[in-house]
C-alpha positions, 0 to 999 in steps of 0.5 A: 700227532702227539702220542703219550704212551706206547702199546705193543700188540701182535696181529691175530687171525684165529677169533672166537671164544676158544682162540680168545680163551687160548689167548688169556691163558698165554696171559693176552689180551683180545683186542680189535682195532677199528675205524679210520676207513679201513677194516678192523684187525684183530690184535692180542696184547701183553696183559701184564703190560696192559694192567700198568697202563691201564693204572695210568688216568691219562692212558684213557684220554691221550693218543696211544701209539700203537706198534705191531712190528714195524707198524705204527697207528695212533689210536684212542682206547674206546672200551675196556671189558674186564673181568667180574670176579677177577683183577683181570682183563678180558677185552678191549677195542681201540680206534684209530685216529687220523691227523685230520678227523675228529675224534670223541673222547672221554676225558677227566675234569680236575678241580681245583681252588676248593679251598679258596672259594667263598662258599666253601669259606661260608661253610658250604660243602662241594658236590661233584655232579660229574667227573668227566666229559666226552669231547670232539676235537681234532687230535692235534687239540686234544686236551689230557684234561679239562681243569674246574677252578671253584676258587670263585664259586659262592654259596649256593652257586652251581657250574655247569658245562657251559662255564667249563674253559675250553681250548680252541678247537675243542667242543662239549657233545652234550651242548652240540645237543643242547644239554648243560648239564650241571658240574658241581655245586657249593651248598649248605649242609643238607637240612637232615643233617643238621637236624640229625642231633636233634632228631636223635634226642628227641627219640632218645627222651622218647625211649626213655619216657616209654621205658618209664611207663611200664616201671612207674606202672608197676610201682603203683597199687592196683585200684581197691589194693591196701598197703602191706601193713593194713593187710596184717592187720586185716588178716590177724581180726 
């Protein structure tokens, strides 16, 4: 099996939030490891060392080696719980992974051929619907991601996950359940944008025409008032 990063980790025996809280202050973090017909242990991991990898797209998506002492265990990252308010990690839980079962996995989609495509030469503009997908595979067939060429894409043309090239061996979950869900779509620049300008002059020149109002009105002589002159006049008879 094929394995692309290494992951250090030490058993731990003493659980709970005060063991956990130890733990992170000694800068580690909890983690448990789960599956594969045997009972979960509790792990505490390098949390420095944790953050570089967990920087990596491809740390979620591949076979991790896990090494505790002498032991190896091929596992997959399940779930990454960090903190709220702080650039640090809380807990995570990982799965092991055995040569001959399935796994479910998450992994990226890359598009590419943006450029070359018709619709987007025609002026349409690309809509990433999603950016992942979960498969089941053997381990042996995991792929590290999922590649969306666009190259031939017209305007107005949507993909979706059943038009996603697949290797062998490979399946989409969410079409094992009959969904097909849309990926990314090519099309024209929504209406209201391309209205937007428009829109902005007309309420422009609306602005304009009700500032005018009250000035023009104010310049005009209230109905039965005389001009200036004939009111000197008036006043010297």
């Amino acid at each position: 099996m094929k394995t692309a990063f290494e992951l250090a980790a030490e058993f731990r025996d003493a659980q709970g939030k005060g063991a956990s809280r130890r733990l992170r202050h000694e800068n580690k973090v909890p983690a448990i490891l789960y599956g594969g017909h045997r009972e979960p242990r509790a792990l505490a991991l390098d949390h420095t060392k944790l953050m570089l990898l967990l920087d990596n797209e491809r740390f979620y998506s591949t076979i991790i080696n896990l090494k505790v002492g002498e032991l190896n265990q091929a596992a997959i990252l399940k779930d990454v719980q960090r903190h709220p308010a702080k650039n640090a990690i809380v807990h995570i839980d990982l799965q092991r992974v055995l040569d001959d079962e399935k796994i479910r996995i998450t992994i990226p989609l890359h598009f590419k051929g943006e450029a070359a495509s018709p619709g987007v030469k025609k002026g349409g503009v690309v809509s990433h619907l999603r950016n992942d997908v979960e498969l089941s595979c053997l381990p042996k067939d995991l792929p590290e991601f999922i590649e969306v060429d666009l190259a031939g894409v017209e305007l107005n043309q949507m993909l979706y996950l059943a038009d996603l090239p697949l290797p062998a061996g490979v399946e989409i979950l969410e079409l094992t359940h009959g969904r097909n869900s849309p990926v990314v779509s090519i099309h024209h620049a929504r209406a209201e944008e391309a209205e937007t300008p428009a829109a902005e002059a007309a309420a422009a020149a609306t602005t304009t025409t009700t500032a005018a109002a009250p000035a023009a009105a104010a310049a005009k002589p209230a109905a039965g008032a005389k001009p200036a002159a004939e009111a000197k006049k008036d006043a010297k008879k």
